[in-house]
N, C-alpha and C positions, 0 to 999 in steps of 0.2 A: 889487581883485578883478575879475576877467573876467567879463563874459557870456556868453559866447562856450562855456561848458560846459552851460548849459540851453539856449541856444537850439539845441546842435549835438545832446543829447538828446529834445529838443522833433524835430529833423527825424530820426534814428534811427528812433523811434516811428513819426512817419508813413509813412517807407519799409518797415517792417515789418510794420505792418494793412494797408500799399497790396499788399503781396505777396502774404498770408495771405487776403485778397479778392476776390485778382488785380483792384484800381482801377490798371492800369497809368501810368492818369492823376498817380496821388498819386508814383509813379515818377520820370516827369518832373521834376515840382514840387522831389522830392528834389533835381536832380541843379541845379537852378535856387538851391536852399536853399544846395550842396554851397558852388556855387562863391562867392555871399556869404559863407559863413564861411569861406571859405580866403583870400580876399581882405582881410580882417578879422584874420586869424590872420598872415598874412603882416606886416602892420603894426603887429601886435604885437610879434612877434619882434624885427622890426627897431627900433621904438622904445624895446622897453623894456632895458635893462641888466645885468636881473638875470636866471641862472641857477641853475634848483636841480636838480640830477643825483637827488635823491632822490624827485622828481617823475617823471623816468624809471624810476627803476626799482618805483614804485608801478605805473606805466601797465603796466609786464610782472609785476609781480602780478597785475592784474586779466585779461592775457594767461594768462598760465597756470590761473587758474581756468576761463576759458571752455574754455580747449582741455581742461583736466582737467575738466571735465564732460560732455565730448565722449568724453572717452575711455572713462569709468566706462560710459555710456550703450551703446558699443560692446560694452566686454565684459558689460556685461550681459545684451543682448540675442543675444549670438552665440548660433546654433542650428545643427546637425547641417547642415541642409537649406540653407541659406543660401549665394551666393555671395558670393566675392570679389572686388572692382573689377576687377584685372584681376592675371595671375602675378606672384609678387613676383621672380621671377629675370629678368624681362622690362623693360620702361620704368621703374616705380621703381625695381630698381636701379640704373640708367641716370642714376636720379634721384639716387639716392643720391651717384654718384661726381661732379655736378656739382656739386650743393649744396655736398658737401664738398670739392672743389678748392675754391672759390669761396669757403670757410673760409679755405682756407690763403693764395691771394691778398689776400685784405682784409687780414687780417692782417700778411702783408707791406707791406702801405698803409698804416695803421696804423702799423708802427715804424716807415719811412722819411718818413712827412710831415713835413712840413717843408724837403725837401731837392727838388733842383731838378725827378728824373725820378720822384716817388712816384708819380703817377699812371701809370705804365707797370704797375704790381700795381692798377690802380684797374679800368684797361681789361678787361682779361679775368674780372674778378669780374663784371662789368656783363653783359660776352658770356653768363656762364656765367648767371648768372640769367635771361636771357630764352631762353636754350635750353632754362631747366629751364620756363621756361612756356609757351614752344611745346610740349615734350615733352608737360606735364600735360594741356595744349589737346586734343593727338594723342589719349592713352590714354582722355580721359573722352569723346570722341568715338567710340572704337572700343569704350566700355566693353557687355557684353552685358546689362548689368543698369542700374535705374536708381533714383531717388529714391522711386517707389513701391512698392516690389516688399516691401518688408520693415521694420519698426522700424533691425533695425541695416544696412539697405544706406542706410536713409536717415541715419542718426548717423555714417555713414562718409563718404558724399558731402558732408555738413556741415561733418565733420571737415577732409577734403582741401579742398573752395573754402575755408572761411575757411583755411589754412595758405595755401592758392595768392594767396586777395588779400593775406597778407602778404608774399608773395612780391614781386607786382607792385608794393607801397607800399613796399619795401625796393629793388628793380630803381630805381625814379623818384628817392627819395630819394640814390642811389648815382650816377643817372645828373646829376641836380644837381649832386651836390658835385663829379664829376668836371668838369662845363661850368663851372663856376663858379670852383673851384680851392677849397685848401682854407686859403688864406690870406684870402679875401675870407668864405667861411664862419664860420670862426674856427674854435678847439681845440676847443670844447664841442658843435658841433655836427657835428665830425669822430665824434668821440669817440660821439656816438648814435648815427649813420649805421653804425660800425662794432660796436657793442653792439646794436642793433636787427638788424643781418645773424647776427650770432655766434647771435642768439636764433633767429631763422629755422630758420637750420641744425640748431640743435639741439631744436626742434620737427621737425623733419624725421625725426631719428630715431626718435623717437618716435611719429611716424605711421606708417612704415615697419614699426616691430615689433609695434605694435598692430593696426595695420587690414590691412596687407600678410601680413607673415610668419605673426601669430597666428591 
């Protein structure tokens, strides 16, 4: 059994009362905690042999609850008087058609690994993810409204960064296995890279119709 899930809870915690406090100090420390466990977690992976996919898909269990109490939050809180981030016929959808190309390429990566040019469908998945987080960068910079203004402007801005940092933890994981290759990776860890993307995506739509469109 690992340590490495209380001690990565244990620094969670801290970074979360450091926030709630603003101790920008306990921040730091976080980003000093981050990179021991990923150092730690990295020579796990590599040492240990075994694989369990039902592991992954527990982890986007507990993914889907969070985002789905983000969501309830949203609608419960929508009011008459309230705005919206920003038109949904403007940059989210912009958003929408990159995420979802960025479907269909992985995807393509996905049936063809294995074979000599699969990373040619790896490439523009990668492109297209870090256009959609330049874009989301753009929109919440130009947004008119902000974290304080409302209950659900702030369940909405929640909503969208935590979708956005999955965004960025699926871009890096992506841009990995492409430097790496996906025969030094191995199948099982193809196989999440492209399962954690698909998930992305389809949180995506579900922001889009809830906090954008609705």
């Amino acid at each position: 059994m690992s340590w490495l899930p209380i001690y990565n809870s244990w620094a969670v915690f801290v970074v979360i009362v450091s926030v709630f406090l603003w101790k920008l100090l306990g921040v730091v420390f976080f980003l000093f905690v981050l990179g021991v466990s990923l150092f730690f977690l990295v020579g796990e992976v590599l040492s240990s042999g075994r694989r369990y996919p039902s592991a992954f898909w527990l982890f986007i269990l507990t993914e889907m609850l969070a985002f789905g109490s983000l969501f309830s939050v949203c609608i419960w809180s929508e009011d008459e008087g309230v705005l919206s981030i920003s038109d949904y016929m403007e940059l989210p959808l912009l958003g929408s058609f990159l995420l979802l190309s960025s479907s269909v390429t992985v995807t393509a990566y996905h049936h063809f690994v294995g074979l000599g040019r699969a990373w040619v469908f790896l490439v523009p998945t990668v492109v297209l993810g870090l256009c959609f987080v330049l874009m989301q960068i753009w929109e919440l910079a130009d947004c008119e409204c902000d974290l304080l203004w409302s209950t659900y402007d702030a369940a909405c801005f929640c909503t969208v960064g935590l979708h956005f940092s999955h965004v960025l933890l699926g871009v890096g994981g992506l841009s990995v296995l492409l430097y790496l290759g996906a025969r030094f990776v191995g199948k099982f860890y193809v196989n999440v890279a492209v399962w954690y993307w698909h998930f992305v995506d389809y949180v995506w739509l579900w922001v889009f119709l809830l906090i954008y469109v609705a």
